[in-house]
Rosetta silent file (secondary structure, phi, psi, omega in degrees, C-alpha in Angstrom):
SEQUENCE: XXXXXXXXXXXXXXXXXXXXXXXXXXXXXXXXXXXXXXXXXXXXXXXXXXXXXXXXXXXXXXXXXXXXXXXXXXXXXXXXXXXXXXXXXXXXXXXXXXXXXXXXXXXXXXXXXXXXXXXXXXXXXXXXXXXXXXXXXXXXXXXXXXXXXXXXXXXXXXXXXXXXXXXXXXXXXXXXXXXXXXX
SCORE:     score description
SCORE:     0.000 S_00000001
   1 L     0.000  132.243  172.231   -0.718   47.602   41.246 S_00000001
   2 L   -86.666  178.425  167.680    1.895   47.929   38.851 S_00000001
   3 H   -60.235  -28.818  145.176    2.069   46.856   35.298 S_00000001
   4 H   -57.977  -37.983  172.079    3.923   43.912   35.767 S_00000001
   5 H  -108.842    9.170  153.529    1.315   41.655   37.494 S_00000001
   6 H   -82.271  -46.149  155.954   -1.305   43.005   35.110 S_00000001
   7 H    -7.149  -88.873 -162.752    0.696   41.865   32.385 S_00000001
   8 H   -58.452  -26.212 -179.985   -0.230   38.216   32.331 S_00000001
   9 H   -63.315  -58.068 -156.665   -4.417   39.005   33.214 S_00000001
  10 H   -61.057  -41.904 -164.048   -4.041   41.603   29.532 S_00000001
  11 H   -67.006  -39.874 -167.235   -2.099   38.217   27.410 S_00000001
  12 H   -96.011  -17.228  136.323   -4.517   36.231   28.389 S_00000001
  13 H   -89.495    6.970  141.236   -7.448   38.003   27.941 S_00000001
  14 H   -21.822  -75.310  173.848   -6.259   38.735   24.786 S_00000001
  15 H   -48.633  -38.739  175.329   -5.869   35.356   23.590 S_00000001
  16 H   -65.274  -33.638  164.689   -9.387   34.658   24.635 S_00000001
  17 H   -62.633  -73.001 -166.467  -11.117   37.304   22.538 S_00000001
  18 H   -52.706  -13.696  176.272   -8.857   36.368   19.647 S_00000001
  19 H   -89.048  -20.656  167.992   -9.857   32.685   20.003 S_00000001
  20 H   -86.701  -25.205 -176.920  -14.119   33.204   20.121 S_00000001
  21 H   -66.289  -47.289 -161.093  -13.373   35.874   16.965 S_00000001
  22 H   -87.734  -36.310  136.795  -12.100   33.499   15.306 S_00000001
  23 H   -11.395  -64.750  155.361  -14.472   30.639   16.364 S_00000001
  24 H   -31.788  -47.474  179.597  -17.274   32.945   15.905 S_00000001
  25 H   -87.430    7.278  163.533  -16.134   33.477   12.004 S_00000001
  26 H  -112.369  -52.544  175.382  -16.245   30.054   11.106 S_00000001
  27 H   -57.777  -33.737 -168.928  -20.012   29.265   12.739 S_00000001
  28 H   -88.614  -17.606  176.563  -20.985   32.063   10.774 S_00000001
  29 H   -56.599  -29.788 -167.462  -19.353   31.106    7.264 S_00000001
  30 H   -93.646    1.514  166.020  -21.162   27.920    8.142 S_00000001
  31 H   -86.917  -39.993 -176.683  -24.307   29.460    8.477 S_00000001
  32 H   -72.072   12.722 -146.738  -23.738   31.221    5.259 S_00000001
  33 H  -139.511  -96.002  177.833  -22.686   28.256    3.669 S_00000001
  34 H   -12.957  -49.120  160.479  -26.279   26.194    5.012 S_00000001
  35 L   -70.382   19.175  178.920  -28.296   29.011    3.360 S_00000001
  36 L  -101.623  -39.285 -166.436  -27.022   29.019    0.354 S_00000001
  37 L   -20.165  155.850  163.527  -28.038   25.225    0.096 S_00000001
  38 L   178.718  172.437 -167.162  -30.872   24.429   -2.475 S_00000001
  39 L   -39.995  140.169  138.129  -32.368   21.372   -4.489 S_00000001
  40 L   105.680  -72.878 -135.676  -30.243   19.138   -6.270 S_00000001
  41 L   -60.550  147.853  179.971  -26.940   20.558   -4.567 S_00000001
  42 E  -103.933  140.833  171.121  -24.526   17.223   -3.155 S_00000001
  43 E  -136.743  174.203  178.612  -23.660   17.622    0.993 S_00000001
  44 E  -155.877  108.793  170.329  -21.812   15.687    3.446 S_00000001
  45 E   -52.620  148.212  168.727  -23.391   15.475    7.207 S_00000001
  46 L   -83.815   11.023  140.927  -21.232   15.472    9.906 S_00000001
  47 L   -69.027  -17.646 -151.553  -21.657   11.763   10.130 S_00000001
  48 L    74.730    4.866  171.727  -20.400   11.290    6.669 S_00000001
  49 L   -64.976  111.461 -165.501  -23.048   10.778    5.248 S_00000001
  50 E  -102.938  124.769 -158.138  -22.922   12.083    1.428 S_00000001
  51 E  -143.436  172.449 -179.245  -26.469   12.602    0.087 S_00000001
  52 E  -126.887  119.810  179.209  -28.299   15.165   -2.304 S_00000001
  53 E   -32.243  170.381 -167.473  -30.795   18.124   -0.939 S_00000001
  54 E  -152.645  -73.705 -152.184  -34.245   17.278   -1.837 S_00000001
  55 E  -167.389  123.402  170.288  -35.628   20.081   -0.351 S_00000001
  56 E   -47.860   82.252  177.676  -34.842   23.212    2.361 S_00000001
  57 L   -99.564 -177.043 -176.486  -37.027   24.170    5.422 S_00000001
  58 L   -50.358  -73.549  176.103  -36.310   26.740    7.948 S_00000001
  59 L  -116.116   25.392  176.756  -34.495   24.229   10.455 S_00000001
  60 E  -122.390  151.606 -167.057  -34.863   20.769    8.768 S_00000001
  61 E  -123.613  166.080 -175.112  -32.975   19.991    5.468 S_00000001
  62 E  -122.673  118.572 -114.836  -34.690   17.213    3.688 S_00000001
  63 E  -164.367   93.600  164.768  -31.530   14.723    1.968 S_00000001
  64 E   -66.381   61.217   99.525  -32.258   12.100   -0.725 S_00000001
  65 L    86.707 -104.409  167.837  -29.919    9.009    0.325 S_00000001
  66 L  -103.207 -170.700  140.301  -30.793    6.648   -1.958 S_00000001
  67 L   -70.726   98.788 -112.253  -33.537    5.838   -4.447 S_00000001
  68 L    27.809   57.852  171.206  -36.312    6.133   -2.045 S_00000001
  69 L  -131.966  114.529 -174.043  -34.716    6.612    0.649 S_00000001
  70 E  -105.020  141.611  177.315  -35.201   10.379    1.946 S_00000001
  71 E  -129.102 -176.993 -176.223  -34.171   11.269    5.348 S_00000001
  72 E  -131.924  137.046  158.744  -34.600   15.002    7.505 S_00000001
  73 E  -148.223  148.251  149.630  -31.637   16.100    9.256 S_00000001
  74 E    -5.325  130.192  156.001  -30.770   19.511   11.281 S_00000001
  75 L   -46.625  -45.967 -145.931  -29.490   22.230    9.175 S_00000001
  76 L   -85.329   -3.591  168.435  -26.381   22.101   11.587 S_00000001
  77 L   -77.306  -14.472 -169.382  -25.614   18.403   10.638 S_00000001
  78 E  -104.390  169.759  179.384  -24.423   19.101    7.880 S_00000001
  79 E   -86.159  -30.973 -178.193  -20.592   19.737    7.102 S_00000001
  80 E  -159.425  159.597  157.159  -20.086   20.994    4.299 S_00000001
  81 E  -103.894  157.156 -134.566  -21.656   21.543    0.780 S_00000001
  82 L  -130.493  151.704  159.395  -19.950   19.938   -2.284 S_00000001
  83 L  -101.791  170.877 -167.556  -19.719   21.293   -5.781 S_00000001
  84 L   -92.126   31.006  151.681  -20.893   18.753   -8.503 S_00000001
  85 L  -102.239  -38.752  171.326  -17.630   17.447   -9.505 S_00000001
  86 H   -45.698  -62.769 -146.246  -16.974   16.713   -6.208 S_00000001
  87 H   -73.064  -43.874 -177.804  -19.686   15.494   -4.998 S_00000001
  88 H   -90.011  -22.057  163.648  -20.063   13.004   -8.201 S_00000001
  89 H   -54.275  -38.303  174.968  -16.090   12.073   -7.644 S_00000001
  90 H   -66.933  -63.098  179.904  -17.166   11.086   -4.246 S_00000001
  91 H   -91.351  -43.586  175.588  -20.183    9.475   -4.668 S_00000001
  92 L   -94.345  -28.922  165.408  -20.195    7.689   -8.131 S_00000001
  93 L   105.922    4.284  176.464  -16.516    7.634   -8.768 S_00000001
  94 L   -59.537  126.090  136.963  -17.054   10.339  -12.003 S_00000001
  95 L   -27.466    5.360 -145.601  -13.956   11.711  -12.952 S_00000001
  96 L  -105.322   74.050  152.192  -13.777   15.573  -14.627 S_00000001
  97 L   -80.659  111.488  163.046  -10.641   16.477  -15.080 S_00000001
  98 L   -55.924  -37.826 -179.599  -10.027   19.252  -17.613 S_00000001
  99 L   -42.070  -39.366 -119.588   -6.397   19.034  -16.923 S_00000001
 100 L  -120.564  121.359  168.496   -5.912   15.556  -18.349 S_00000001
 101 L   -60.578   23.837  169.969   -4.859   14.872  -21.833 S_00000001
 102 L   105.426  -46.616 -112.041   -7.209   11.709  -22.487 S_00000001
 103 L   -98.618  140.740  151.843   -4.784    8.773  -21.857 S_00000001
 104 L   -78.636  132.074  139.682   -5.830    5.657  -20.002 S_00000001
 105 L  -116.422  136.233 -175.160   -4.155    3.659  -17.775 S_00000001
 106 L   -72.167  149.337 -170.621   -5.014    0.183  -17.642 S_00000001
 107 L   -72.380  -14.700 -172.393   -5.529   -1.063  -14.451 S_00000001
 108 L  -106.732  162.270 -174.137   -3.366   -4.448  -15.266 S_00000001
 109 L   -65.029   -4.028 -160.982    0.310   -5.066  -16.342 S_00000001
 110 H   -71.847  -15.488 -175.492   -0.776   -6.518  -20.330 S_00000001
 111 H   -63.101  -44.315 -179.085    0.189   -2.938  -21.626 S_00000001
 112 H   -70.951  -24.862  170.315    3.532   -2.935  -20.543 S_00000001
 113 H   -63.637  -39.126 -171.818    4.032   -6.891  -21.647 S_00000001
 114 L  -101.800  140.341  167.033    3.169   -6.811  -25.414 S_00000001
 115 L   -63.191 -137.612  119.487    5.221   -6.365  -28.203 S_00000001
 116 L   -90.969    7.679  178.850    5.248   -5.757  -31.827 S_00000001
 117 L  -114.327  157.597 -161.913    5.265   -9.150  -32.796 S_00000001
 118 L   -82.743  150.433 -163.406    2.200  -11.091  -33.000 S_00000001
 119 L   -40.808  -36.877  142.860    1.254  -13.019  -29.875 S_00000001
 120 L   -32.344  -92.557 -170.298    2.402  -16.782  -31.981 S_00000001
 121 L   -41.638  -79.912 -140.384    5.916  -15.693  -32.296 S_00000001
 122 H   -69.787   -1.499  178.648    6.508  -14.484  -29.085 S_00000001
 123 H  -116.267   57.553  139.567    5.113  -17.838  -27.178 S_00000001
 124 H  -105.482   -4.473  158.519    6.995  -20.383  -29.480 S_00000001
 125 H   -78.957  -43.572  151.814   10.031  -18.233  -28.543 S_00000001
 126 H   -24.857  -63.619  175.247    9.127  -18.959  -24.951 S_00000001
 127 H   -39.815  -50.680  173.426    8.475  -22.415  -25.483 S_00000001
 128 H   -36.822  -41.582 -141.931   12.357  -22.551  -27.051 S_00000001
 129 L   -90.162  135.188 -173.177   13.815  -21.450  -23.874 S_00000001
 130 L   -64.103  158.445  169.652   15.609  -25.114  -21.671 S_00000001
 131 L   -94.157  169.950 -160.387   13.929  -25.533  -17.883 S_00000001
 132 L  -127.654  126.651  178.695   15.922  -24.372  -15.602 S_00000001
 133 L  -118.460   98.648  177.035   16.712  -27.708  -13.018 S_00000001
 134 L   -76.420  -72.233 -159.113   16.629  -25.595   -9.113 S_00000001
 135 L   -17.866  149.524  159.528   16.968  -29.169   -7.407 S_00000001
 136 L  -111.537 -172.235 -172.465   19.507  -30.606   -5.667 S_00000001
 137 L  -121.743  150.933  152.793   21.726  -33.043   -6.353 S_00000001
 138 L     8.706   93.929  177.918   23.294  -35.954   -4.847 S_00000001
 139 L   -60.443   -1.353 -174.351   26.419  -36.184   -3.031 S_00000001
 140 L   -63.909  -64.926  179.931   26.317  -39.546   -5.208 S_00000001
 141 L   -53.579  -21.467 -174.810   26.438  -37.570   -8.389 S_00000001
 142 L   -81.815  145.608  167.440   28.929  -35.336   -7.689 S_00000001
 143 L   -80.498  157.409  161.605   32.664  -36.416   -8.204 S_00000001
 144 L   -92.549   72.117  151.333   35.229  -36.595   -5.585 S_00000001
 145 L  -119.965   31.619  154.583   37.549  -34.693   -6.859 S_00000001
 146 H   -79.381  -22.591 -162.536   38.339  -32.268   -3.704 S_00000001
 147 H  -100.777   -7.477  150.150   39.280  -34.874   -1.683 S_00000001
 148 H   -67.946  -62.756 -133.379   42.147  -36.175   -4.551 S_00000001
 149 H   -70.752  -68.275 -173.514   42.939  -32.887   -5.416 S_00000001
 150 H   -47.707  -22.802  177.240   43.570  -32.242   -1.386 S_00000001
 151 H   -85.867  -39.029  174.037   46.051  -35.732   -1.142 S_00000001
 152 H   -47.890  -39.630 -136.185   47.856  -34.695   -4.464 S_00000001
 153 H   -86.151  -38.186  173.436   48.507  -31.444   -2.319 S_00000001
 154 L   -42.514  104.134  165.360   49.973  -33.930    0.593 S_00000001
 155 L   -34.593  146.468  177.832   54.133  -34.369    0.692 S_00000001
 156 H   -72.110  -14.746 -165.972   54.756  -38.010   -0.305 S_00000001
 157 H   -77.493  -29.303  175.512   56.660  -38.361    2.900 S_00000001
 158 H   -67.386  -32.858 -158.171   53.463  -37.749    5.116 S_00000001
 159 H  -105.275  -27.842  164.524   51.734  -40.022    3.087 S_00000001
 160 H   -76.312  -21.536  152.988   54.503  -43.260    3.966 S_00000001
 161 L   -41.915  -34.892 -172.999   54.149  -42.024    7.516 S_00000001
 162 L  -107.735  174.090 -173.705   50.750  -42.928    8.460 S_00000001
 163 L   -59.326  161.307 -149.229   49.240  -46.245    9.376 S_00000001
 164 L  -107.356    3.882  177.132   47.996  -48.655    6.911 S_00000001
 165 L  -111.430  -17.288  174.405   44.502  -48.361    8.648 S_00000001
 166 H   -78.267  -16.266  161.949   44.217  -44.891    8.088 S_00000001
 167 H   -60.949  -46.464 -173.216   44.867  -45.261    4.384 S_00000001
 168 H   -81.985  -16.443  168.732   41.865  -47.509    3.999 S_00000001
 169 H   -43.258  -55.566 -172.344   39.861  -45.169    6.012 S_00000001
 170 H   -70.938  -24.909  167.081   40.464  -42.611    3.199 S_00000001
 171 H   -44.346  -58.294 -165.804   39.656  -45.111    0.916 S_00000001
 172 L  -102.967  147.237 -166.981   36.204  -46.096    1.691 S_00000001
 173 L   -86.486  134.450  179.200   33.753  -43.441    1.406 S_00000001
 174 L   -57.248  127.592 -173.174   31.766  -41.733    4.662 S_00000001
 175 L   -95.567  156.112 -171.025   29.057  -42.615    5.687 S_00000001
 176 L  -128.220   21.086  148.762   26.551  -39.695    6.710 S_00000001
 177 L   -97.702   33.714  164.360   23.644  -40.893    7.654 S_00000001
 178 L    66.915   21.026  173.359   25.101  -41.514   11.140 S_00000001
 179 L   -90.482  130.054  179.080   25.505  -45.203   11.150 S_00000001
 180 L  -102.754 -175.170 -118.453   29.109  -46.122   12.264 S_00000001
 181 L  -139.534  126.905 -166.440   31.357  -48.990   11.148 S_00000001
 182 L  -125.203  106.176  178.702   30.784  -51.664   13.372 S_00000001
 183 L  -109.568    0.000    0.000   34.254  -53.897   13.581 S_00000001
């Protein structure tokens, strides 16, 4: 056999060794990582559950819940162990960031909204300010003055041209609620 059709048998058992080594080194960090566990310490099962050690045995961990509520799980449920910033970030909603220069933000908009003037002044200057009228209006209300404007626009000669019924047409105003002229 030559070296060519061995070729693909060597890449491939290759890959397979390097893929249980590396497999292999994560179950054991996670073995290392379960012993280390002890009282008090925050975890998170590989249900999601996030709970606090109670108490270690060989292959049962014993995981305070709630306030009474203790359960036993596997060593191997759980996923991971938490440090106690997480773990209280997670679970209670504690905060503890060293980074962070102090400042609140409010959860609502009133910070950005107030002024320097005291809260009187600024709503009788509201109050000051005209309604604004969105409705609409009327052809009644409006004038007709496109439809002059457009006949000014008319040669006079066009306008001695047409019929003496079409003048009074233009005359009397349309109607548009779709009732016709009945004559």
């Amino acid at each position: 056999m030559s070296l060519v059709t061995l070729l693909p048998f060597i890449v491939l058992i290759g890959a397979m060794f390097l893929m249980t080594r590396s497999a292999k080194r994560k179950q054991s960090a996670a073995a290392q990582m379960r012993n280390e566990m002890q009282p008090g310490t925050g975890v998170r099962t590989i249900g999601g559950l996030y709970a606090t050690v109670k108490e270690v045995n060989e292959e049962t961990v014993l995981l305070d819940a709630a306030p009474g509520v203790d359960l036993v799980f596997a060593k191997n449920s759980i996923g991971a162990v938490l440090s106690d910033d997480e773990y209280n970030r997670i679970v209670h909603g504690v905060e503890h960031d060293l980074k962070s220069d102090g400042t609140v933000v409010p959860d609502d908009a009133s910070s950005l909204t107030e002024t320097d003037e005291p809260a009187a002044d600024a709503s009788s200057d509201a109050s000051d300010d005209k309604p604004i009228d969105l409705g609409k209006k009327d052809a009644v209300d409006e004038p007709a003055a496109e439809p002059a404007d457009a006949k000014a626009d008319e040669p006079a000669e066009a306008k001695a041209d047409e019929p003496a019924e079409a003048k009074a047409d233009e005359a009397e105003p349309k109607k548009t609620d779709g009732e016709s002229d009945a004559k």
